[in-house]
N, C-alpha and C positions, 0 to 999 in steps of 0.2 A: 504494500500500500504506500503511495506516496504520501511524502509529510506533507503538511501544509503550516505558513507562517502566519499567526495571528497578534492584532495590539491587540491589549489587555491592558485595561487600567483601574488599578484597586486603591478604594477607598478603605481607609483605616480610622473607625468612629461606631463605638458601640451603640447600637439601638437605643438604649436608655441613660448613657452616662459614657462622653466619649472621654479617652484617656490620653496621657501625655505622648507614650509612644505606642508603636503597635510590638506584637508578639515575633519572636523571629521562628517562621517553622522549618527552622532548618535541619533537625534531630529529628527523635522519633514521634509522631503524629499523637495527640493526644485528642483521645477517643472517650466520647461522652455517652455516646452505644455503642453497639457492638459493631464492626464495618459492614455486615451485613446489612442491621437495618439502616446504616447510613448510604450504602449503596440501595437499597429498596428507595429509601425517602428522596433521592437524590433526580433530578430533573435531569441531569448530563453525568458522563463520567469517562475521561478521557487519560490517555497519559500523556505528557508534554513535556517539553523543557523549556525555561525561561534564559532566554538569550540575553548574555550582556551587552548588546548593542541599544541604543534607542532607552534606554533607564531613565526616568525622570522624579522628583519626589517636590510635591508641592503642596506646602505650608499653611492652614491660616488657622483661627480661634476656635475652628468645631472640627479639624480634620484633618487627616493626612493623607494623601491623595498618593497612591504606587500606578508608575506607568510600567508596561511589561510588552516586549513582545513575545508571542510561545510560539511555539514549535511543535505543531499536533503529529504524536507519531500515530495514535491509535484511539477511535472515538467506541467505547464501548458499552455506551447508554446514552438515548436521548436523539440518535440521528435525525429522527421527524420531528425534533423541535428546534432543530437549527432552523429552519425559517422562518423559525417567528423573530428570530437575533435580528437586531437591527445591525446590519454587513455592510461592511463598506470592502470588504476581500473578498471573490467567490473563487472557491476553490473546489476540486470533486469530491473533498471530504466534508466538505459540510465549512462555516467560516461562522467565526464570531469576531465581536471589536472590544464590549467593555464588560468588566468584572470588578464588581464590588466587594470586597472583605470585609469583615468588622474588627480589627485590630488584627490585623494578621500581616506579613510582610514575608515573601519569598525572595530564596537564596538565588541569584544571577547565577547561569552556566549550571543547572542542576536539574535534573527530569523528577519529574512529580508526578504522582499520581494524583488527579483533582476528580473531589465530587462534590456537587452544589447543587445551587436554584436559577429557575432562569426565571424571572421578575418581568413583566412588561418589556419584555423583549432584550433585556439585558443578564449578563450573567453574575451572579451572587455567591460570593465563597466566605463562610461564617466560621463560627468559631463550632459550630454544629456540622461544619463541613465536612469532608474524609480528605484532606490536606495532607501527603506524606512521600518525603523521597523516594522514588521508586526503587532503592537499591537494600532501601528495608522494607521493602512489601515481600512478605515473606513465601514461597513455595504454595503454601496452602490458601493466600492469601488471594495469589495470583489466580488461582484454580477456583478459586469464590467468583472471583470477578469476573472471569473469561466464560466461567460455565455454570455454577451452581448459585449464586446469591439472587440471582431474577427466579430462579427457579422456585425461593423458596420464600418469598416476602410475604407469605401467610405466618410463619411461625411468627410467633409473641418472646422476645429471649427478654429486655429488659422493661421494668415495670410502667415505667412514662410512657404517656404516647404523644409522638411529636410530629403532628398533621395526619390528615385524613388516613394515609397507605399503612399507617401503623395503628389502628384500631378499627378498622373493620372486619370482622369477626376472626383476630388471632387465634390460631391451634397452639394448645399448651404443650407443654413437654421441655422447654430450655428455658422457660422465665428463671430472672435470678433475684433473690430475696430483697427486700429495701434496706434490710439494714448495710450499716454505713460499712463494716469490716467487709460483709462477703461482697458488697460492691467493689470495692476499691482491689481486693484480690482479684475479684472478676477479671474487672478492666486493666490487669499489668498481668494476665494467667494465662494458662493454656489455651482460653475456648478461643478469646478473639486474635490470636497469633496462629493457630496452627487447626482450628476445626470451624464448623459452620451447621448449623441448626436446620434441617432435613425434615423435608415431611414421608408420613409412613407412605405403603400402599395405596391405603384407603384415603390417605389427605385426610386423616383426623385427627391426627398428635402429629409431633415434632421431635429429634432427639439427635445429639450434637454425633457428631459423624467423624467414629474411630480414625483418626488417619493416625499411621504411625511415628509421626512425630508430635502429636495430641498424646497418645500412649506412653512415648516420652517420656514428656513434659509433665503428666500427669505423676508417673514413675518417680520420676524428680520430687515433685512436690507433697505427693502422700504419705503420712509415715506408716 
């Protein structure tokens, strides 16, 4: 597949309370659910690399504004919503121009895995986004994206539900408790690095899917 070259320009200004600077997501992605349901919720979901050429950052009292151009190697959700992007590039792979973040700020010369919102015909990368160098998307992670995570946007894994594709009548089987310990082990654990939450036969339950670096991992962590 040919690449294609896109501007990208990201705003950095919290929803409710904008901050002095924005977040640098240049290490490892931090995950508010699991990448599954971030990749279900997600309107686009592409891999890219943000080119150091054409970089720009501009200034004022509610914001900070990130210029970007990408480098789309691969769009793997959302292709029929490229038209609605307001494009000022056409390309065979589909073209977008602006992207919005809410404190976030991407590393020049670095491929990324991006998943977000397209807003009014604009693209939108949050702090709720799946934001992460593609050189730590890991083996199992890769195979969520490429083949099994669209597959499985019925299962219910973490308790919130954040917009419509996440609470319409979720199958149980991988929800993960509210409390505050087994959340926080959740989100740094085995499920969302190395496995991905599976519906049965029948499509009536859900249950995270053995791979053998899940077993692992697991191996590791249980006494």
């Amino acid at each position: 597949m040919h690449s294609t070259i896109h501007r990208v320009i990201l705003f950095s200004c919290a929803a409710l309370l904008c901050t002095a600077g924005p977040i640098e997501r240049e290490d490892t992605a931090v995950f508010l659910r699991h990448p599954q349901e971030q990749f279900c919720s997600a309107d686009f979901a592409v891999r890219a690399e943000v080119l150091p050429k054409n970089q720009s950052r501009e200034e004022n009292h509610k914001q900070s504004i990130f210029e970007h151009d990408l480098k789309i190697y691969h769009i793997y959700k959302g292709q029929e919503k490229f038209p609605e992007i307001t494009i000022n590039i056409t390309a065979d792979n589909g073209s977008f121009v602006k992207a919005y973040s809410v404190h976030v700020e991407l590393r020049s010369s670095t491929e990324y895995f991006l998943a977000g919102s397209i807003k009014k015909g604009e693209i939108l990368l949050n702090q709720r986004s799946w934001i992460q160098p593609w050189k730590e998307v890991t083996s199992e992670q890769r195979e969520g994206i490429e083949r099994f995570y669209g597959r499985n946007c019925e299962c219910h894994i973490t308790p919130a539900c954040f917009g419509a594709t996440d609470c319409v009548q979720p199958l149980k089987g991988c929800q993960v408790s509210h409390d505050y310990h087994t959340m926080q082990q959740f989100y740094q654990g085995c499920e969302w690095r190395y496995s991905y939450c599976k519906k049965n036969r029948e499509a009536t339950a859900c249950s995270w899917q053995e791979t053998a670096e899940y077993r692992n991992c697991r191996d590791k962590v249980l006494p």
